[in-house]
Structures are given as C-alpha cells and as structure tokens.
N, C-alpha and C positions, 0 to 999 in steps of 0.2 A: 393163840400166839401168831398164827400163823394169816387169821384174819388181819391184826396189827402191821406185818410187816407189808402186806398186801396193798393195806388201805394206806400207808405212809410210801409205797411206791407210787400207789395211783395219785397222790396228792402232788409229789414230787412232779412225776411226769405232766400233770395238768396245770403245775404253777411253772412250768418252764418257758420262758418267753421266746419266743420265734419272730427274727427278723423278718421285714416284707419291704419288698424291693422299696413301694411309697415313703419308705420309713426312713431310709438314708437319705432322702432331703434334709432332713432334720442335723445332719452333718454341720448344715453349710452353717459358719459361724464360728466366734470365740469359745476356746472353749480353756480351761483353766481345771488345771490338777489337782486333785487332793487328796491322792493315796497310791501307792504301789503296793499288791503285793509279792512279793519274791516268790519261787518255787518252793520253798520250805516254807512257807506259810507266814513268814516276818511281813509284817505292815510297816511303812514307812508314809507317815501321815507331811501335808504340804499342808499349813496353816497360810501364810504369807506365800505371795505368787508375785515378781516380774516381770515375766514372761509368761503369755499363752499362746496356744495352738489355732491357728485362723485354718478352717476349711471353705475351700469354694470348689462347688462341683455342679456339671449343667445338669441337662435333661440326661445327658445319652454317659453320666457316673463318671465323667473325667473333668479334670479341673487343677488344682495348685492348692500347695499347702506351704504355709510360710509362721515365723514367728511374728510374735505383738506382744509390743510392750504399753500397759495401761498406762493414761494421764492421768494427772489431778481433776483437768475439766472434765472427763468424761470419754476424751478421744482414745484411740489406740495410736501407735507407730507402728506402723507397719515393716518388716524386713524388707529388705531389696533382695535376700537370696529368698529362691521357692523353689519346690518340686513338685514337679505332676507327679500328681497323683491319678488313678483308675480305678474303681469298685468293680469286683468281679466276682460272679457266684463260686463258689466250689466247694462240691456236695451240700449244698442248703447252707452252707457258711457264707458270708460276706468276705469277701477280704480288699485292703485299704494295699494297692499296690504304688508304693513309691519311688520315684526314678529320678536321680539328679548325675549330674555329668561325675559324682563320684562314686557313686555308693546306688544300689536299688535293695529294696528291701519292703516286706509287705508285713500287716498287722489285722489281726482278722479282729470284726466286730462282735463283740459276745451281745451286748443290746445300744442303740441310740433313741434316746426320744427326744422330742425336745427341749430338756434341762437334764440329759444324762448320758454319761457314753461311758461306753466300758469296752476296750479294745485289750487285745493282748498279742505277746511275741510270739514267735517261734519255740523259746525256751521255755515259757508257759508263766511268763512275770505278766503280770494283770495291771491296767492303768486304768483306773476310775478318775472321769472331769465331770464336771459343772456347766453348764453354761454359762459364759462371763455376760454381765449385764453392766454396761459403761454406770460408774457413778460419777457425780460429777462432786468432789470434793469443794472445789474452789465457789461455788454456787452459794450464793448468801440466802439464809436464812428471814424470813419475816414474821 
C-alpha cells in the first residue's frame, strides 16, 4: 500500500507543470474564457464570449492589458481603457501585476502556453482561457 501512495506522489509531483520565464511570451494575445472555478469547488462554464482579454507585454514583462470585443469579419475592438500591467517572480510563482488610476490588483499564473492560460486570484477562484483565434464570419464560402 504503501508503494501505491508513493508512486501516485511521485507521478503527481513529476506531472506538475512549472512556468519558465520564456513561457510568459506566450501571454501576449486574445485570450477568451471558459471556466471559473470558485473556491468551493463550483465550476461556472463560459460557452458564448463578447468580450476577451488582450495581453501585450515586451521583453523586460511589462506591457498593458485591455478588453476586446470580437467582429464578424474576424477583427477585434479594441478598449480605449487599459492597465499596465508587470510579470514578477515570487517564490517560483509568476504573478500578472495590474495597475490602473483606480484599482491595482495581481493574479498569479498557475500555467500559459500558447492556446492556454490558467491564472487565479488571491481568493483562490481559478480562470481557465483559450486562445482566441479571429474567425471571420462574414467570409463567403466557395
């Protein structure tokens, strides 16, 4: 039994993804929601989205974050309001720090890849996105 518990730690601890600094590039982009879960464990599934999350961040992890709203053709709109944001290590965490003239407020990254992000609060509510990829609706068909 005791091999069991052993070998499902070892598994555990070796499938745990670990962010690497390279990897927060992968930020930069739409990104579009599709789950919350709450601290008690409730899911709250986003099927339909008009609104997502645009990240832009340089070399040196500082940049702006603003809303977008998808077109038909394939464009986004873009907000006019944005907040810097800053990526900062703490204790091998990522954290997403946001500052705007009302409110500052950070969100640490649990993994990003290129079509996945999974950040979460302070209170420990989980937000899984997607990468949004423009479609272009109004695009005729041949």
């Amino acid at each position: 039994m005791k091999k069991i518990y052993f070998l499902t730690f070892l598994f555990l601890l070796t499938s745990c993804t670990s962010i690497e600094k390279e990897d927060l590039q992968n930020l930069n982009g739409y990104w579009e929601i599709t789950k919350v879960i709450q601290p008690d464990g409730k899911e709250m599934d986003f099927n339909i989205n008009t609104i997502y999350d645009f990240y832009e961040i340089d070399t040196n992890y500082k940049g702006i974050y603003k809303k977008a709203s998808p077109q038909l053709d394939g464009t986004f709109i873009v907000d006019e309001y944005q907040e810097q944001i800053e990526i900062v290590e703490d204790n091998k965490d990522f954290k997403i720090k946001f500052h705007s003239e009302w409110d500052d407020r950070e969100l640490t990254i649990i993994e990003v890849t290129g079509n996945k992000l999974i950040l979460e609060n302070p209170d420990q509510k989980t937000y899984y996105y997607k990468k949004a990829e423009p479609i272009n609706l109004l695009q005729n068909e041949e």
